[in-house]
ZAMARGU-4260 file (C-alpha; in steps of 0.2 Angstrom, whole numbers, plus 5000, padded with zeros to 4 digits):
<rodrens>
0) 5000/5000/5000 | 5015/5013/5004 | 5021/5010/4986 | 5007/5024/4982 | 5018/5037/4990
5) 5026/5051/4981 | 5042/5047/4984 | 5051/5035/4989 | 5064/5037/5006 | 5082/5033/5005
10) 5082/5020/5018 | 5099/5014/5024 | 5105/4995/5018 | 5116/4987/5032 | 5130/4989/5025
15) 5130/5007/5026 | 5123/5008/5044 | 5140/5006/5052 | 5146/5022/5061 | 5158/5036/5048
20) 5157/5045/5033 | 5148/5036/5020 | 5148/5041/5003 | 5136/5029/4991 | 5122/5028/4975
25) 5104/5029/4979 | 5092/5025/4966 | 5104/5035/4955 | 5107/5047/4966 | 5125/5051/4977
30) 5122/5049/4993 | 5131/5055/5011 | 5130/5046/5025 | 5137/5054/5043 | 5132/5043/5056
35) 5142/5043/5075 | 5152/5054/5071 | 5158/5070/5082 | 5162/5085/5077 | 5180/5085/5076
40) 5182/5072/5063 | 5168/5080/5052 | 5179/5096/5051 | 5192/5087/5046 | 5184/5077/5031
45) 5173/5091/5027 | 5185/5098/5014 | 5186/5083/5005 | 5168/5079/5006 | 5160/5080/4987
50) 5144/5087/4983 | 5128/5076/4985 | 5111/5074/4982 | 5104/5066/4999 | 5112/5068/5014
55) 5109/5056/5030 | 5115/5064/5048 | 5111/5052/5062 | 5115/5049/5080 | 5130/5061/5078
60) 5138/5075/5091 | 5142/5088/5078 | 5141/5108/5085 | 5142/5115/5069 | 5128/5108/5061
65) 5122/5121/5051 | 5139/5124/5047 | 5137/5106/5037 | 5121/5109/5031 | 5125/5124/5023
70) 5138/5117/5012 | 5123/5108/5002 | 5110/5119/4999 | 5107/5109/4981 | 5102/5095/4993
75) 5086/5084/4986 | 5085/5074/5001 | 5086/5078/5017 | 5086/5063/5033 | 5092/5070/5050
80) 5089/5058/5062 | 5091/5055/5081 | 5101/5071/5085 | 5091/5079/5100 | 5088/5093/5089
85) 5076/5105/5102 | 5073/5115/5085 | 5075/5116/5064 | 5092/5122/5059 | 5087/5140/5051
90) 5097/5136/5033 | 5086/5121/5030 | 5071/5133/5023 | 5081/5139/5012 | 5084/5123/5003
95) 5073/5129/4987 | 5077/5108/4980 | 5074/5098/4996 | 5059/5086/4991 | 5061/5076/5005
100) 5064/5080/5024 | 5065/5069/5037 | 5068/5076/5053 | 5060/5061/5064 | 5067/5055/5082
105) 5070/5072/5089 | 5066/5084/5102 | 5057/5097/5091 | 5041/5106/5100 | 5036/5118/5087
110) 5043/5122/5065 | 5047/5140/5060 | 5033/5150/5048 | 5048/5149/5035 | 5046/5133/5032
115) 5034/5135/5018 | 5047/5142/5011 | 5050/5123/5003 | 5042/5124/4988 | 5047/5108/4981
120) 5043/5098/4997 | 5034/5081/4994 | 5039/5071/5009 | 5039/5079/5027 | 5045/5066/5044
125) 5039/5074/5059 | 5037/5060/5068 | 5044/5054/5085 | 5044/5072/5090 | 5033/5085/5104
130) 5026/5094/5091 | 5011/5102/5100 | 5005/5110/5082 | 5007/5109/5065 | 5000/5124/5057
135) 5015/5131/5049 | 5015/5113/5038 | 5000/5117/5030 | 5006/5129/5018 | 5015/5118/5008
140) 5005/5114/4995 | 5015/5102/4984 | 5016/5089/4999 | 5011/5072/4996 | 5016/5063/5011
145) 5017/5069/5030 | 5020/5059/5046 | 5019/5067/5061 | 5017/5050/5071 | 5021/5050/5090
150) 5020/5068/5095 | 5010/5077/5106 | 4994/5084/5094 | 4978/5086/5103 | 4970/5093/5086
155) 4973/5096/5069 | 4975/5115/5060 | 4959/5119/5053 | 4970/5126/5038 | 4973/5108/5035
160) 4963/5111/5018 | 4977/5118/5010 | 4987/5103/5008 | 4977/5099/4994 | 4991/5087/4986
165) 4992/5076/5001 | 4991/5058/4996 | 4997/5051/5014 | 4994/5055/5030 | 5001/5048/5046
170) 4995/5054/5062 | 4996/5040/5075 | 5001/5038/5091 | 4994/5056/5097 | 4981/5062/5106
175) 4966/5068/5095 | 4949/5068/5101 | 4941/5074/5084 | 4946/5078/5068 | 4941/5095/5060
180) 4929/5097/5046 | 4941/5102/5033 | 4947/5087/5031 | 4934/5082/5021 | 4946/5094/5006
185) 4959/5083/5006 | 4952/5075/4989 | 4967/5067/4984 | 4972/5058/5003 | 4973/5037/4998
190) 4981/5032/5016 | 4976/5041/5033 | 4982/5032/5049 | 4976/5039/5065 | 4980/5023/5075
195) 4980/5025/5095 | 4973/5042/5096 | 4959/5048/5108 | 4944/5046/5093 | 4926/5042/5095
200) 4919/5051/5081 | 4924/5057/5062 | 4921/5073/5055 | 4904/5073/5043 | 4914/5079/5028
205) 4924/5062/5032 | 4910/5054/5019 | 4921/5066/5003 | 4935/5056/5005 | 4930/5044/4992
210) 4947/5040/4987 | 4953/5032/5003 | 4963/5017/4999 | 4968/5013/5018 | 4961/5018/5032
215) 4969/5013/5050 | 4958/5020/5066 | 4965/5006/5079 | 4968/5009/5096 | 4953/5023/5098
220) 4938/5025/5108 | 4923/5020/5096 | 4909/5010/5103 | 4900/5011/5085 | 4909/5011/5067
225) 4906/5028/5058 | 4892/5029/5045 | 4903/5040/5036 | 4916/5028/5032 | 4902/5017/5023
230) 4904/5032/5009 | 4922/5029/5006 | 4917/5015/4994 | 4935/5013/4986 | 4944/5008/5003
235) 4954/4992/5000 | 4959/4992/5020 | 4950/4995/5034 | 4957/4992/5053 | 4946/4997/5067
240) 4953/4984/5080 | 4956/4988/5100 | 4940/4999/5098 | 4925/4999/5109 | 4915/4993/5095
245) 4898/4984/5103 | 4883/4974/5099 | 4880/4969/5077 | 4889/4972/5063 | 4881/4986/5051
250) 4875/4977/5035 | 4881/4993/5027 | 4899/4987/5029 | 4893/4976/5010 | 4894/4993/5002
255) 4913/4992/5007 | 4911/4979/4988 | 4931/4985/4985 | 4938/4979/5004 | 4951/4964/5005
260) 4956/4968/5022 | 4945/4970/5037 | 4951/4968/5055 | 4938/4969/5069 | 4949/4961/5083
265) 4948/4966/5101 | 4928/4977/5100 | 4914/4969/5109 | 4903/4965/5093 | 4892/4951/5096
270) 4886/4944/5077 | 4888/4947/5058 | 4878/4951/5047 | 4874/4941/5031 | 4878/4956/5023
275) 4897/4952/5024 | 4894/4939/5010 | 4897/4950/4999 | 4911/4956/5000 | 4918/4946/4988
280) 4936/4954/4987 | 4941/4951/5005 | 4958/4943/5008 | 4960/4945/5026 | 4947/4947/5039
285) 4951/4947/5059 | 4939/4944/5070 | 4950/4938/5086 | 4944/4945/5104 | 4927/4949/5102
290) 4913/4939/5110 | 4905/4931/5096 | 4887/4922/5103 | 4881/4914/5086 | 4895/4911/5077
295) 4885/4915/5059 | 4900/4922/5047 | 4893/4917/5030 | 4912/4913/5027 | 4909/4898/5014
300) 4905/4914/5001 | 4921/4922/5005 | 4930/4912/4989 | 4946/4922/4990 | 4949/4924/5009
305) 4968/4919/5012 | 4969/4923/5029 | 4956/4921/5045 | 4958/4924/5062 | 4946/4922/5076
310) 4956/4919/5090 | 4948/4921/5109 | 4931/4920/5104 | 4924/4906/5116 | 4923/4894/5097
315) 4918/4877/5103 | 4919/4871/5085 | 4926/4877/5068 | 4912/4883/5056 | 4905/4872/5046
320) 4908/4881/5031 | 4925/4887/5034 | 4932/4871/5022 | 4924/4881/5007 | 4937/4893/5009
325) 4949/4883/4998 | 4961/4897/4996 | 4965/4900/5014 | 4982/4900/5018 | 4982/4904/5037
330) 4970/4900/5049 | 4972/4904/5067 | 4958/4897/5079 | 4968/4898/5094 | 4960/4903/5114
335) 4944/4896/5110 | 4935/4880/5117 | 4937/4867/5104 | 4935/4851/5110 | 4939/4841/5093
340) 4940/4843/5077 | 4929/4834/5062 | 4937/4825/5047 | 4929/4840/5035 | 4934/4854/5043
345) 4951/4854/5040 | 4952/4853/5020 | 4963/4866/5015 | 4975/4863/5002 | 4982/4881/5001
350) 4985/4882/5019 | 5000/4886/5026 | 4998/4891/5045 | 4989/4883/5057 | 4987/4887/5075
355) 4975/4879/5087 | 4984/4883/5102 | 4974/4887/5118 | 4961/4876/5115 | 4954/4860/5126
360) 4958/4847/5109 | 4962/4830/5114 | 4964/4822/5099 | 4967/4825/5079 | 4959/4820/5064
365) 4968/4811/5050 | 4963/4824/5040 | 4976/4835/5047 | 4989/4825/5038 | 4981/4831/5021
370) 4985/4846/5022 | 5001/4844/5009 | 5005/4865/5011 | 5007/4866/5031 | 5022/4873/5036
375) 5018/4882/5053 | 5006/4870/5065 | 5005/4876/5085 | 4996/4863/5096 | 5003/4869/5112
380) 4992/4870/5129 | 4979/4857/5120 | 4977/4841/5130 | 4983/4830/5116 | 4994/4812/5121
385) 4996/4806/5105 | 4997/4812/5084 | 4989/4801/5070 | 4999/4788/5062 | 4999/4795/5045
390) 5007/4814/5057 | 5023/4808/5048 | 5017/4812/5030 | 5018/4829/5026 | 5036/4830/5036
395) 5043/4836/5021 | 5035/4854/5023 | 5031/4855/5040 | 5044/4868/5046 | 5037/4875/5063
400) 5029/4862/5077 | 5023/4867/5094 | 5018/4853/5104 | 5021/4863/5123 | 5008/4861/5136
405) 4999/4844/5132 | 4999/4828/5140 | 5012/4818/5129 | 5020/4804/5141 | 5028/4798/5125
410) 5034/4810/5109 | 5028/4799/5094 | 5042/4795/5082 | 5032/4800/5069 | 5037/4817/5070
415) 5056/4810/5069 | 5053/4805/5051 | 5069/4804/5041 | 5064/4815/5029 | 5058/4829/5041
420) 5063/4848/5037 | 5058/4855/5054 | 5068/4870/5057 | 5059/4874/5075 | 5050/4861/5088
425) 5043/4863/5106 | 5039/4849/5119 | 5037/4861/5134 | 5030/4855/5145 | 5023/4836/5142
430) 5025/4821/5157 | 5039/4812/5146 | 5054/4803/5152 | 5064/4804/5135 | 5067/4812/5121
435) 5068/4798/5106 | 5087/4795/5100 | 5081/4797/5083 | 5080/4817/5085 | 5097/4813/5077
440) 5086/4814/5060 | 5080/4833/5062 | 5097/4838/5053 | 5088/4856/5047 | 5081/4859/5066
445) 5089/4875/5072 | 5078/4879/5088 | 5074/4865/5102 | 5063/4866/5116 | 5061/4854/5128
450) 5059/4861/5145 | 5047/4859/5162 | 5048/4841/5161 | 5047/4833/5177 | 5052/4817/5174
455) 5064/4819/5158 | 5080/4816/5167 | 5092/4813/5153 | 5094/4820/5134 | 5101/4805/5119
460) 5117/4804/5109 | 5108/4809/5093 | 5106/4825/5098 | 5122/4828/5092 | 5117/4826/5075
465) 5106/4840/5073 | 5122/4849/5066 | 5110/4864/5062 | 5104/4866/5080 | 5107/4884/5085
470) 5096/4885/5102 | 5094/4874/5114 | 5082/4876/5127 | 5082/4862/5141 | 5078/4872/5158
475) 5066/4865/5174 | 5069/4844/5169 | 5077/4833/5180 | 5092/4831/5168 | 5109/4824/5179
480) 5120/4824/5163 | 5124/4829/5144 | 5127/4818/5131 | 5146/4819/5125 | 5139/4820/5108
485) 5134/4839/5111 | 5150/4844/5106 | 5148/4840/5090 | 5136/4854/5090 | 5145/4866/5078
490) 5131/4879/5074 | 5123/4880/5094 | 5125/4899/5101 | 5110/4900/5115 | 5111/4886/5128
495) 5099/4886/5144 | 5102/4872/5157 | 5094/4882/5172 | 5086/4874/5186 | 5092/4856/5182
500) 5098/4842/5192 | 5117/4843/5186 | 5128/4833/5200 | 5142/4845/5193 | 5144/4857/5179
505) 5142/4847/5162 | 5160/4849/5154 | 5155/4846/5137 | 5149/4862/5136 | 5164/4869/5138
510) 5168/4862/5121 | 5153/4868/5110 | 5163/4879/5100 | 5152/4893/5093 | 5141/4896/5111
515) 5139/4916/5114 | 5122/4914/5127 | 5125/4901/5142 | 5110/4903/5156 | 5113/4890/5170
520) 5104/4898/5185 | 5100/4885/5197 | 5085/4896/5209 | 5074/4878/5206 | 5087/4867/5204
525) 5104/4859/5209 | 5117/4871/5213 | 5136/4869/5210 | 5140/4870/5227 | 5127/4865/5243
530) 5119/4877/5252 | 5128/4873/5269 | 5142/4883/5267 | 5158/4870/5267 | 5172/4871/5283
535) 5185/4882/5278 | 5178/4890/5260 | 5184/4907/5264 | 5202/4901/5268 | 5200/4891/5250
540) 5194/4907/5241 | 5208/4916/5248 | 5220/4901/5244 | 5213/4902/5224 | 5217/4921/5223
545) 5230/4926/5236 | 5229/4945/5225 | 5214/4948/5236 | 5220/4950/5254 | 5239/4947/5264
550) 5235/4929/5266 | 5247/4920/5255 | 5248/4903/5256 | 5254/4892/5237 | 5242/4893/5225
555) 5232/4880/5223 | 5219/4887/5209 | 5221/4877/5193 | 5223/4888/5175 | 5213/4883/5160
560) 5226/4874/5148 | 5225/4869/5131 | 5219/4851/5127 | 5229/4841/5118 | 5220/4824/5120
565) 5203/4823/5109 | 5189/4828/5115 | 5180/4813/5117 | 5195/4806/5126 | 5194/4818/5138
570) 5177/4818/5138 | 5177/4799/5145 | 5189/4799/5159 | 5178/4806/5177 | 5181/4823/5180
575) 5171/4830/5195 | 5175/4845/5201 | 5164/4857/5212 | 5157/4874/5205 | 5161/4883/5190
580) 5175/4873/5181 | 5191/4884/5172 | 5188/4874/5155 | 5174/4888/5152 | 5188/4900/5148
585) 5187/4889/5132 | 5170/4898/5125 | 5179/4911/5117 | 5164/4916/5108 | 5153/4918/5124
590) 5146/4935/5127 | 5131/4929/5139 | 5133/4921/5155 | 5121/4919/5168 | 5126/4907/5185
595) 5112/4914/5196 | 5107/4906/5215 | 5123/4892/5212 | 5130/4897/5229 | 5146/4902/5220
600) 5160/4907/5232 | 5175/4908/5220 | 5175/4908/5203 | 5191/4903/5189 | 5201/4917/5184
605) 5196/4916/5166 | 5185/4931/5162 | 5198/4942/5156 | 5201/4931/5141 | 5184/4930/5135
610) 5174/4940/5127 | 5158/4943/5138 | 5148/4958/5137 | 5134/4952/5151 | 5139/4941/5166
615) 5125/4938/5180 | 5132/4932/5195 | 5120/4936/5206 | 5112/4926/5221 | 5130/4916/5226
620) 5141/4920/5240 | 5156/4929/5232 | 5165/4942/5243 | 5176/4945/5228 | 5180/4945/5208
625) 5195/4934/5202 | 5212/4944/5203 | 5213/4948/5182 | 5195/4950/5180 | 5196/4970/5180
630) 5207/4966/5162 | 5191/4960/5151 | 5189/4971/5138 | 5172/4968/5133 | 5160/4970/5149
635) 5145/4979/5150 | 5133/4972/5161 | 5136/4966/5177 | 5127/4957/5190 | 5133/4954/5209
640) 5119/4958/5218 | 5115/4947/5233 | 5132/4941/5237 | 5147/4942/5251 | 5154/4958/5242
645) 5159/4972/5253 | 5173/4981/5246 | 5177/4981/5227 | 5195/4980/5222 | 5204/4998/5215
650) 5208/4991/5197 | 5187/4990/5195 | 5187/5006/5186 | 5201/4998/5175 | 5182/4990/5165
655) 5180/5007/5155 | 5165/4997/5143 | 5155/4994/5160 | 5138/5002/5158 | 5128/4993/5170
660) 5133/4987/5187 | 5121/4979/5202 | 5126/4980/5220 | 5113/4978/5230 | 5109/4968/5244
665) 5130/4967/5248 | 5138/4969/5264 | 5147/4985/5256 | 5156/4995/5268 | 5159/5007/5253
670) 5151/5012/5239 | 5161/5007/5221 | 5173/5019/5218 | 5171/5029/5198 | 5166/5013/5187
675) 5173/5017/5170 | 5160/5031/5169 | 5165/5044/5157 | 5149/5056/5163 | 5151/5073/5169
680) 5142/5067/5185 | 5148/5062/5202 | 5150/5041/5201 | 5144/5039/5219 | 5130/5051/5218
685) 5126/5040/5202 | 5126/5026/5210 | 5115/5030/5225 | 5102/5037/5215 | 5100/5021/5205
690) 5100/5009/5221 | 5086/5020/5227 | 5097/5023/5241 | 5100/5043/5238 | 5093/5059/5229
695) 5104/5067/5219 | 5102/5086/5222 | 5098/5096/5208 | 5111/5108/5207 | 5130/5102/5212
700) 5140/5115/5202 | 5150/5124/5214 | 5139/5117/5231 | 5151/5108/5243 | 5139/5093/5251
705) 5157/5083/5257 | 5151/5085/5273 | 5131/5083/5273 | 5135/5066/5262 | 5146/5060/5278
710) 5136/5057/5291 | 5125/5047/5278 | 5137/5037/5271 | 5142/5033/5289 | 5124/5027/5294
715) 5122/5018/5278 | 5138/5009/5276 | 5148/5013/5291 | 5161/5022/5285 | 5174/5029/5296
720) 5169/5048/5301 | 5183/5055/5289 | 5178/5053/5271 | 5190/5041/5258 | 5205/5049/5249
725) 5195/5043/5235 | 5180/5050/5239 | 5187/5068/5241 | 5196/5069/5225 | 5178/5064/5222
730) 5174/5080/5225 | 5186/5095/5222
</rodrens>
């Protein structure tokens, strides 16, 4: 539908969304792209910089922005995004070529009169802005599309007339409460969206726009749909969901003869009427979330619907006449009350997408394995313990199966077949007690799910033969062990084995090669180390990193080391060790690690050679970080709260890519000293205020608090009366 706008925006392609100068061809066109970049380097390339026809500023500190600008006053098209502009640069209205301007993700609150200076202006993006009014928009009269989406407009200019060009017109996420008569003018509008607005009425002149292509009014406050809108005869869209809407249907939406979509979702309309039969062009019609009585959708006339959705409206059968709809495609009949389904009700051949999720279905028809076409089928939350026979037939397109939340004691190997394609399956949730070895078969399965299974304490060999297997979810089982075979796992990069029943920390997963995201929080399950602390663990803790305090006995910590022996050989001799083993130094791809509630006292000084960006460590009892872990390079999210911690070591602030950092609920006699912060703020005022535990005042330039902050800092983490050293540079 947005192919009928004017012109076309230059949209970045990835490969030019990297931060720099950029220069590029765009639809014929030379293009400039400056994007994070500060001033200082601009100035220095600006010289060099050839002429363009569109220009693209984003996200970049430059302080002489209209120094840039002015060096292309040729410019056709203009794109200055997310720079915290608070107004429009002066030089920009005098751009007498700029037919596209697109100032969207700022901070503007009002446009200068000299804007209709633009002349040649088709395309305006205002959106994501407070703009509060747009009446000095409305005298450009050559505009074809505007967008003024997520601002702050209670009402729209009555001079909105005079944009008597305008083909599109975005004005979402706002807060109108009723649109202005002259409206009606704008003869030539073909797409309005006024989604999520404060509407519960249209103008009367709303019945002139008889050229309206699309028209989205979701989100609003109508309890009725407008009789106007039955005027606008040539609409091809119409979306009306999260309305009020109650009670019937008009029969005048048949004059609609032209609609191929119609989305009704989330209103509080009751029946249909027969009207609706004709109209014969509708390809996609949503019903979902309203409480339907009789269920009476003449949908068997319907010949070129493609796609139906009545989820969450209290079915207890699928209509009789929804196996007419022979070019139906995807069907979603989800959240309802169907208890089964008959042999004739599921004879699509086009269909694609099937979801029945939510329901109460306990078994399936064999008809299910006609449909030749299905590539997406959710069951989940059914109560189904079994699949048909035949289920095994139409593996070869199946590509999407959801099976979470039944009562399968038993996964049947039909869905195993040999030449299976499933790319995604889920078996959340189900009393089984294994998980078949013939899994080995899903060779194209990239996402696995098989979690909250009581009584599935093990996982087979073949899983190792699912060489495309790039998520593995296997949380809240009963699982004691791996299979060796997951090392073969070349392609797996998400790994959850939280709340388990692991004796000690599986060490084949220290050799999946590729892993970036490794969760093995234990709140529900087995932890690495007992809950009783052992004798003498802060004497041990002490012994693995003598760095930390005096206490210097040898050092008994072993270092991760290259392995020389295969990996299956060193798979198969019994290594136990308790918590987290140094072998994870080996994921050198990791970038996620979570070890939540494992009653962690001390953990292998390996971090600094990895490359993780978030660490959660939360819930154990450390009272201190590994000696070399202030050297990673990479960190930005750390979690410690709810540990042993109380002091943390000087070369912290060495971790200058650390952006977030959780403390609470530690013994702290002293807040974190400057945390690789480079803000103009003071770090322990920073840090107060996002604990809760302080309010930083207002104005601090010039005011001397040092001694005000004391006796607080006393009571709160007994600090000695005289402040730190630290904590007085802190504040000179």
């Amino acid at each position: 539908m947005d192919s009928c706008n004017a012109l076309k925006r230059p949209y970045l392609d990835a490969k030019y969304s990297c931060w720099g100068i950029t220069q590029c061809q765009y639809d014929g066109k030379k293009c400039l792209i400056i994007r994070e970049t500060p001033t200082e380097e601009l100035l220095k390339d600006l010289a060099v910089i050839q002429d363009a026809d569109i220009l693209i500023v984003q996200k970049s500190k430059i302080m002489q922005l209209e120094r840039l600008l002015i060096k292309f006053q040729c410019i056709q098209m203009l794109v200055i995004n997310e720079m915290s502009l608070n107004t429009l640069p002066p030089c920009i209205c005098s751009f007498n070529h700029l037919s596209l301007l697109d100032v969207s993700n700022n901070l503007l609150s009002s446009l200068p009169d000299e804007i209709v200076q633009l002349t040649s202006l088709t395309v305006l993006d205002l959106s994501k802005n407070r703009l509060r009014n747009i009446d000095a928009v409305c005298g450009l009269s050559h505009l074809q599309t505007l967008d003024v989406t997520e601002n702050k407009l209670e009402e729209l200019p009555r001079s909105l007339w005079k944009l008597e060009g305008l083909q599109t017109f975005s004005c979402s996420l706002n807060q109108l409460v009723c649109l202005p008569e002259e409206i009606g003018c704008l003869k030539y509008l073909i797409i309005l969206r006024l989604n999520n607005n404060r509407l519960s009425s249209v103008s009367r002149s709303f019945s002139n726009l008889t050229g309206l292509l699309l028209l989205q009014l979701d989100g609003n406050c109508f309890d009725h749909i407008p009789s106007q809108l039955f005027s606008c005869t040539s609409l091809l869209e119409l979306s009306l969901a999260h309305n009020k809407i109650e009670g019937n249907l008009p029969s005048r939406i048949s004059s609609l003869v032209a609609l191929r979509t119609l989305n009704l979702a989330c209103n509080k309309i009751s029946d249909f009427p027969v009207e609706l039969e004709q109209l014969q062009s509708l390809e996609y019609l949503n019903v979902s979330d309203n409480p339907v009585k009789n269920f009476s959708l003449p949908l068997g006339k319907l010949n070129r619907i493609q796609e139906f959705s009545a989820s969450g409206c209290g079915l207890a059968f699928v209509p009789e006449d929804l196996g007419l709809c022979s070019n139906l495609i995807i069907l979603d009949l989800s959240e309802n009350k169907i208890e089964r389904l008959a042999n004739e009700s599921l004879s699509f051949p086009q269909l694609t997408s099937l979801c029945l999720a939510y329901n109460i279905i306990s078994s399936l028809p064999v008809s299910i394995c006609d449909l030749k076409n299905l590539v997406v089928l959710e069951l989940q939350f059914n109560r189904l313990n079994s699949l048909p026979d035949e289920f095994g037939e139409f593996s070869c397109t199946l590509r999407q199966l959801d099976l979470g939340h039944n009562v399968f004691e038993v996964i049947p190997i039909s869905v195993f077949h040999i030449k299976s394609r499933l790319s995604y399956l889920c078996l959340d949730s189900n009393p089984i007690s294994e998980v078949p070895d013939e899994i080995g078969n899903l060779k194209e399965l990239t996402h696995l799910s098989v979690s909250d299974c009581s009584r599935l304490v093990s996982l087979p060999e073949g899983i190792g033969l699912c060489s495309n297997l790039r998520m593995l979810k296997v949380s809240k089982n009963k699982l004691s062990s791996l299979p060796k075979s997951m090392a073969k796992l070349q392609s797996l990069k998400y790994l959850d084995l939280s709340n388990n029943d692991f004796e000690y920390f599986p060490l084949v997963v220290c050799f999946i090669p590729r892993l970036r995201v490794l969760l093995y929080d234990q709140k529900e399950g087995r932890p690495l180390l007992p809950a009783k602390i052992p004798d003498g663990w802060y004497h041990k803790s002490l012994a693995l990193y003598p760095e930390a305090s005096n206490y210097e006995p040898e050092y008994i910590g072993k270092s991760y080391k290259t392995i020389d022996t295969s990996v299956e050989d060193f798979l198969s001799e019994t290594r136990t060790s308790e918590g987290l083993p140094c072998m994870i130094g080996n994921l050198v791809h990791l970038v996620h690690l979570s070890l939540q509630h494992n009653g962690l006292f001390a953990l292998p000084d390996v971090f600094h050679n990895m490359k993780l960006q978030r660490l959660n460590l939360s819930f154990n009892r450390l009272r201190f970080l590994p000696p070399n872990f202030h050297k990673s390079k990479h960190l930005t999210h750390l979690y410690l709260h709810n540990n042993n911690i109380d002091q943390l070591d000087q070369n912290f602030r060495n971790l200058k890519t650390l952006r977030i950092l959780t403390l609470r609920n530690n013994p702290l006699w002293c807040p974190p000293l400057d945390v690789g912060s480079d803000k103009a703020v003071f770090p322990v005022f920073f840090y107060l205020k996002q604990q809760n535990l302080y309010e930083v005042p207002r104005e601090t330039r010039g005011f001397n608090f040092t001694s005000s902050l004391r006796s607080f800092l006393h009571q709160r983490f007994h600090l000695a009366p005289r402040l730190p050293t630290c904590f007085q540079l802190l504040f000179t």
